[in-house]
C-alpha positions as CSV (number, residue, x, y, z in Angstrom):
1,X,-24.2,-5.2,17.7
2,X,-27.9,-6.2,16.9
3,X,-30.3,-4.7,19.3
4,X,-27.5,-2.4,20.7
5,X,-28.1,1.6,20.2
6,X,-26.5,3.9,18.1
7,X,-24.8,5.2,21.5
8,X,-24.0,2.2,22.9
9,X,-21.8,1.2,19.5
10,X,-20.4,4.1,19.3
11,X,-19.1,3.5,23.1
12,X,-17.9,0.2,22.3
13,X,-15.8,1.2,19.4
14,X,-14.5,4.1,21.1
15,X,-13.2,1.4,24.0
16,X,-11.6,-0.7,21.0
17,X,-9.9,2.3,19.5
18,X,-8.5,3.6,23.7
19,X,-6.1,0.4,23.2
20,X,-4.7,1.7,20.0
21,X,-1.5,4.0,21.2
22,X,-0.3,5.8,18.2
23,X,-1.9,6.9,14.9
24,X,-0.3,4.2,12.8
25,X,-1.6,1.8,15.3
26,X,-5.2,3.0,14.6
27,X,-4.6,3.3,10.8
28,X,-3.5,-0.4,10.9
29,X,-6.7,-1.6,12.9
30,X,-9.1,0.4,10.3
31,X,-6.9,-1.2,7.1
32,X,-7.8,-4.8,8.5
33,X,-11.5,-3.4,9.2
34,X,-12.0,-2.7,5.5
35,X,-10.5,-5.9,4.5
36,X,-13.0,-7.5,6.7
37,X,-15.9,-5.5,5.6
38,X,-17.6,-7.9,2.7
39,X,-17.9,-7.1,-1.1
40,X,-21.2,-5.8,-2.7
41,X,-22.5,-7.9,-6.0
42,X,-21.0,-6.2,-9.0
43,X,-25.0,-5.0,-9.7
44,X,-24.9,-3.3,-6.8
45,X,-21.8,-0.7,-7.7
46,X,-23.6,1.1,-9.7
47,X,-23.8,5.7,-10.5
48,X,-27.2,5.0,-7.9
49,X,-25.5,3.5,-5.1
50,X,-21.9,5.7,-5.9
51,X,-21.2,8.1,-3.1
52,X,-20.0,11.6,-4.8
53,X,-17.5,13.7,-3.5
54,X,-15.2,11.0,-2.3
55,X,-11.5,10.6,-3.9
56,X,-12.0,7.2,-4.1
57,X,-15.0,4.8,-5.6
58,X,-17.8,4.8,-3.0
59,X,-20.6,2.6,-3.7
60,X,-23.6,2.6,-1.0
61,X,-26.7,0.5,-0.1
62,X,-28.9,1.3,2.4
63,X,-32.1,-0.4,3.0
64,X,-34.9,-0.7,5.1
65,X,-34.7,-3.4,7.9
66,X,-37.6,-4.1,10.4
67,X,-39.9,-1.6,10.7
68,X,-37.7,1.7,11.2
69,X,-34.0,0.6,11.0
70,X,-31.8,1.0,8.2
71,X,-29.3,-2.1,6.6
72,X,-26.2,-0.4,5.4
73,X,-23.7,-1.9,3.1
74,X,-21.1,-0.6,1.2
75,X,-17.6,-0.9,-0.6
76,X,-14.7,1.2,-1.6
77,X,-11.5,0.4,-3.9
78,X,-9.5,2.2,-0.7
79,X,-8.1,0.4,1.8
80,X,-8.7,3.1,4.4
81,X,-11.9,3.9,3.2
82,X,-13.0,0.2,3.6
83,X,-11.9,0.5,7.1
84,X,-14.2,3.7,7.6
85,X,-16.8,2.2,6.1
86,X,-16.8,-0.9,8.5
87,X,-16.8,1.5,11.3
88,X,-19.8,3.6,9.8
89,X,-21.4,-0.1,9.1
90,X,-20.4,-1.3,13.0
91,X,-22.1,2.0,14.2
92,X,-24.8,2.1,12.0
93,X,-26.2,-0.9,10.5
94,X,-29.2,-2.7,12.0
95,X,-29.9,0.8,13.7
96,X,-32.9,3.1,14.1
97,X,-33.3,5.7,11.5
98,X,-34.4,8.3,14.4
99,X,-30.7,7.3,16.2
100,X,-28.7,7.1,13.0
101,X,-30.1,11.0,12.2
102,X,-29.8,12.3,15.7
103,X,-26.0,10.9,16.3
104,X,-22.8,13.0,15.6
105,X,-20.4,10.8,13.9
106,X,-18.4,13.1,13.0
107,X,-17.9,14.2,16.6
108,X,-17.8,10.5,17.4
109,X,-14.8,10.4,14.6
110,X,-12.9,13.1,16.5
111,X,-13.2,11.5,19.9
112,X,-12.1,8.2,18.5
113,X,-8.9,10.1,17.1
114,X,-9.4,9.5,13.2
115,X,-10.5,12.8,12.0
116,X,-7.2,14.4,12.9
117,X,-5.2,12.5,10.7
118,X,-7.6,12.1,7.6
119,X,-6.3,14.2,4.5
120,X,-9.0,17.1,3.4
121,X,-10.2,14.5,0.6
122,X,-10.6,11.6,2.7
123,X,-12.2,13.8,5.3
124,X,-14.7,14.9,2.4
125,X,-15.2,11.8,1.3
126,X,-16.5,10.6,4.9
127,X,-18.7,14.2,5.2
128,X,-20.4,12.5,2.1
129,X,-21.2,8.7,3.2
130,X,-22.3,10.5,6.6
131,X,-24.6,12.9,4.3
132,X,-25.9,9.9,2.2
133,X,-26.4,7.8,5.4
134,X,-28.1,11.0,7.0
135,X,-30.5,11.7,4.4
136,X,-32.1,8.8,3.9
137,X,-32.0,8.4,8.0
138,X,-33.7,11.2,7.7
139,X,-36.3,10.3,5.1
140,X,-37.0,7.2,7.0
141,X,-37.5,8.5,10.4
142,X,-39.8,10.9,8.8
143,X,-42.2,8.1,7.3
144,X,-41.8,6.2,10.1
């Protein structure tokens, strides 16, 4: 998805998730996402990178790549947070700060027919990797 924009993944994702019929169908397709999303190097899960307010462990990197676009990695001891983390990662990584702060995800979330069927803690828990990604999207559009 290198080179694509924040827009343009976001599209393509949403086209993945139209073939999904049913809610256990999508569930399914984010469980093998986060099993697909590589591990972080045991340094790395650490209280810096641990993203707060999730019900699960959350650990986040996100560094800068290029001049203005952000590398994002990350790793949860949930399978379907794995999976939402390999969608934020698909939509996300490699991306302009500038996009990554202007784009709705958690619109994009509804649209793709998650948000419904996320329990009030994994729904916070995704509010706060989107805040995380967000801020420093934020910081780093501003220095840019």
């Amino acid at each position: 998805m290198s080179g694509m924009t924040v827009t343009e993944r976001a599209h393509d994702i949403s086209a993945e998730f139209e073939f999904l019929d049913d809610w256990e169908t999508r569930y399914a397709h984010i469980i093998d996402m986060g099993k697909a999303n590589p591990p972080l190097d045991a340094s790395e899960r650490s209280e810096d990178t641990r993203v707060r307010g999730c019900a699960s462990q959350v650990w986040m990197v996100i560094e800068p790549e290029n001049s203005d676009h952000l590398k994002i990695r990350a790793e949860s001891d949930a399978l379907i947070v794995s999976g939402l983390i390999a969608i934020l990662i698909r939509l996300y990584s490699g991306a302009k700060a500038s996009e990554i702060a202007g784009f709705d995800a958690m619109s994009f979330f509804d649209e793709i027919g998650v948000s419904e069927a996320l329990s009030a803690q994994r729904s916070n828990g995704l509010a706060s990797m989107l805040e995380r990604i967000k801020s420093v999207a934020g910081t780093e559009a501003a220095a840019g």
